[in-house]
C-alpha positions in Angstrom: -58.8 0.8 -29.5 -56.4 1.8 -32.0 -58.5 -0.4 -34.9 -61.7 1.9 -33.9 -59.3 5.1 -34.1 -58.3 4.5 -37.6 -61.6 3.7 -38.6 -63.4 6.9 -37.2 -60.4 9.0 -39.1 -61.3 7.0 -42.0 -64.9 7.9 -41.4 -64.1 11.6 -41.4 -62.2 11.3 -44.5 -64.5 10.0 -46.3 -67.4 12.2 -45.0 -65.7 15.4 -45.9 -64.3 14.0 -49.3 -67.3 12.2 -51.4 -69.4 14.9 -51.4 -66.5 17.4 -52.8 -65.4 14.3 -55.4 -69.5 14.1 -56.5 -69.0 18.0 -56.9 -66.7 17.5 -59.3 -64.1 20.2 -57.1 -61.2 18.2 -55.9 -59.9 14.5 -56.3 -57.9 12.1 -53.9 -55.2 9.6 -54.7 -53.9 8.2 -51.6 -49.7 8.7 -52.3 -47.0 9.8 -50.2 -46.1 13.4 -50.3 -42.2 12.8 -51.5 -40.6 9.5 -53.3 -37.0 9.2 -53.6 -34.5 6.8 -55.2 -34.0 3.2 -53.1 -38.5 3.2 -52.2 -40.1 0.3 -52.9 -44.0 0.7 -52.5 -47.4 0.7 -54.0 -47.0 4.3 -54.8 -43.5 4.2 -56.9 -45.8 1.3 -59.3 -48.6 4.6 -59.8 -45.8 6.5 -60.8 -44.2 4.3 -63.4 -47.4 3.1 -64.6 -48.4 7.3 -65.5 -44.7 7.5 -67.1 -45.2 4.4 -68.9 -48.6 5.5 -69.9 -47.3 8.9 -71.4 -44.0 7.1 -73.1 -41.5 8.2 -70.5 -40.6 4.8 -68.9 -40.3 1.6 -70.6 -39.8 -0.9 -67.4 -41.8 -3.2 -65.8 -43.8 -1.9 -62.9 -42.0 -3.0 -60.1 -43.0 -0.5 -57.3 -39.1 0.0 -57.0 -37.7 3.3 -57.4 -34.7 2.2 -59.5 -32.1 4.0 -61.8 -34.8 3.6 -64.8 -37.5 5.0 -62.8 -35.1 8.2 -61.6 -34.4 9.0 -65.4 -38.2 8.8 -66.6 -38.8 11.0 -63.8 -36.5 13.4 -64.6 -37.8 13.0 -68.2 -41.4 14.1 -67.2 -40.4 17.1 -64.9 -37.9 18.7 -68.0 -41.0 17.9 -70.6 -43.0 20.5 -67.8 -40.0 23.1 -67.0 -40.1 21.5 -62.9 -36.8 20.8 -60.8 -35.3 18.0 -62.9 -34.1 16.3 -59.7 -35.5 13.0 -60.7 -37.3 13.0 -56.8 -41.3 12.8 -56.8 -42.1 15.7 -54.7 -45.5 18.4 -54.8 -45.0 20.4 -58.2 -44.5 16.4 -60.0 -47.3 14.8 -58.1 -49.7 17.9 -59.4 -48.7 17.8 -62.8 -49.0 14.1 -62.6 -52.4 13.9 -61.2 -51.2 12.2 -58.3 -51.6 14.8 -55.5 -53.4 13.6 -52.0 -55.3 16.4 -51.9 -56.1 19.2 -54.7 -57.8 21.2 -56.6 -57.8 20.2 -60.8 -57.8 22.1 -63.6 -60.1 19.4 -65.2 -62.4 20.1 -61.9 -62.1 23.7 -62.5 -63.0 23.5 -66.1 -66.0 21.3 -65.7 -67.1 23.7 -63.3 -67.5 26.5 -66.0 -68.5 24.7 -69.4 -70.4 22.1 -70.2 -69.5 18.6 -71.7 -70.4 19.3 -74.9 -68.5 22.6 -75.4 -65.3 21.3 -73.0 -64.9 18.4 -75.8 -65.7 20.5 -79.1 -63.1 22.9 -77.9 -60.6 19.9 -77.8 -61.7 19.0 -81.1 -61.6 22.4 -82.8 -58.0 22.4 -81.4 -57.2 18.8 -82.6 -59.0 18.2 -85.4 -60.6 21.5 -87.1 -58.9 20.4 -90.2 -60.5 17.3 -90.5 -63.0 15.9 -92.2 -65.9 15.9 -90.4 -66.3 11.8 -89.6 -62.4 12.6 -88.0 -64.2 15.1 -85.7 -66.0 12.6 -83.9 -63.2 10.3 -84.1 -61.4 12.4 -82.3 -64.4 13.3 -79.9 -64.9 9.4 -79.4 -61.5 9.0 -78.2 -61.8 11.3 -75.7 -65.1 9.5 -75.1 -63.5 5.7 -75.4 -60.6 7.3 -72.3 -63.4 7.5 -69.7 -64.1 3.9 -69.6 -60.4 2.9 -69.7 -58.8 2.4 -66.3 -55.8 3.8 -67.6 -57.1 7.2 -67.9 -59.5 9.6 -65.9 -63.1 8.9 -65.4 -64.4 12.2 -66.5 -64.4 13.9 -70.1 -62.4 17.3 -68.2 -60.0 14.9 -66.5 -58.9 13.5 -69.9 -59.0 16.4 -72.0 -56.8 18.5 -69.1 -54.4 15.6 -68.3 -50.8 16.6 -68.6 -49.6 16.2 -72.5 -52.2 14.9 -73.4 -53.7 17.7 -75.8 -51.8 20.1 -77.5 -55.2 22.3 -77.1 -54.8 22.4 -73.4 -50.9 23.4 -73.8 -51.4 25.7 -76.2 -54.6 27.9 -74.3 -57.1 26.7 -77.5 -59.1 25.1 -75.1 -60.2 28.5 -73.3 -61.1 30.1 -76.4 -65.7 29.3 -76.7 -66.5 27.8 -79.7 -70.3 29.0 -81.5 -72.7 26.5 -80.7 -73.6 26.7 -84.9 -70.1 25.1 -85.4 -69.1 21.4 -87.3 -66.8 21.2 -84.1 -69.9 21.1 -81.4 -72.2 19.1 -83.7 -69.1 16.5 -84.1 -68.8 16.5 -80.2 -73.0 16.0 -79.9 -72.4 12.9 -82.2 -69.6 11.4 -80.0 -72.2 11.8 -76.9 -74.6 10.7 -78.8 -72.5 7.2 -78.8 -71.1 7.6 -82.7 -68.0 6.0 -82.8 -66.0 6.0 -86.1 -62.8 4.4 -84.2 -64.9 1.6 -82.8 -63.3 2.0 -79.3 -59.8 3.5 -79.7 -57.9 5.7 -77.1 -55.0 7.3 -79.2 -54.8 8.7 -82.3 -52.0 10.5 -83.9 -50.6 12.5 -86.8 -48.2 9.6 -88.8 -46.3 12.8 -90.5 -46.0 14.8 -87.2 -45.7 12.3 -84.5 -42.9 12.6 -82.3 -43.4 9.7 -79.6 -41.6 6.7 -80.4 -44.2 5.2 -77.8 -47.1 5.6 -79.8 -45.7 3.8 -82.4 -46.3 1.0 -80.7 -49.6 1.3 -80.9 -52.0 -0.8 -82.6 -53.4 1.0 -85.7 -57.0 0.3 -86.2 -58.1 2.9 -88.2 -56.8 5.8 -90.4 -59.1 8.6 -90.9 -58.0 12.1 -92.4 -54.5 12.7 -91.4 -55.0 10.8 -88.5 -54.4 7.2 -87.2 -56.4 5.7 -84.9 -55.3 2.9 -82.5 -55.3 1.3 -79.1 
């Protein structure tokens, strides 16, 4: 009796959620609500594997919520002005994309613009200053993210994924671009399957870079000012 409850509740779940998640509205990561120091679950390894995707943690993934994990936590939540408490709770979950239930910016955005103009406005706000084969480099990247399981599935969810753009951070991303622009015909080529990367998901300024982390980083490619790696 109790197998046939769960699986009704699951049934409603799902009934109520797939539609909203083909809408594009809201997403779903089953985690719990709060983590603390001293868990040891399948949710503490989602965290540590977004930290150590972003350069914050450089431990194993575990699942354990050890001393390391506390101080990369408390890392990420300075880097976006939250409680530095080093405790997973709502406000970290949200920023990391790890909330049960909510609503996205990269939902919200997707909502409004298209595909096309969503990724020459992360372009123009990368990569306006480069020549125009680092356009679509830049555009492909974004591209090349989708199919990696490490990153979102959708052009909106990578482009609005915390830290990840400085065009998101700094508001450049809201700002249209004319559809005559280098920047959307760069981002029409990189839809269009042009790849001058040939498959990379990072790139980075050598004289500007910050990250230790991406240093690590395989460099393929080095187009403009730009290196290109995976």
């Amino acid at each position: 009796m109790k197998t046939i409850k769960v699986l009704l509740i699951l049934v409603l779940v799902f009934s109520i959620a797939i539609p909203l998640l083909f809408s594009g509205q809201v997403f779903i990561t089953p985690i719990a609500e709060k983590l603390t120091p001293g868990m040891e679950n399948d949710d503490v390894m989602k965290v540590q594997q977004r930290l150590k995707n972003w350069g914050y943690y450089d431990g194993s993934i575990t699942g354990s919520y050890d001393l390391k994990t506390f101080l990369a936590v408390r890392d990420f939540q300075r880097t976006y002005k939250l409680p530095a408490n080093g405790i997973v709770e709502k406000d970290t979950l949200e920023s990391m994309g790890l909330t049960t239930f909510a609503q996205s910016g990269a939902a919200m955005a997707a909502s409004k613009v298209s595909d096309e103009q969503l990724l020459a406005r992360a372009i123009n706000g990368e990569a306006r200053g480069e020549p125009y084969e680092g356009q679509v480099a830049v555009g492909a990247v974004i591209l090349n993210r989708t199919r990696d399981s490490k990153f979102p599935k959708t052009i909106a969810g990578v482009i609005y994924q915390p830290g990840a753009f400085t065009a998101v951070s700094d508001g450049q991303i809201n700002v249209a671009i004319d559809p005559k622009s280098t920047v959307v015909k760069a981002a029409r080529d990189a839809l269009n399957g042009w790849d001058p990367t040939n498959g990379c998901v990072y790139y980075w300024n050598p004289a500007t870079a910050t990250s230790k982390w991406i240093w690590s980083r395989k460099i393929l490619k080095k187009i403009g000012k730009h290196n290109f790696g995976i």
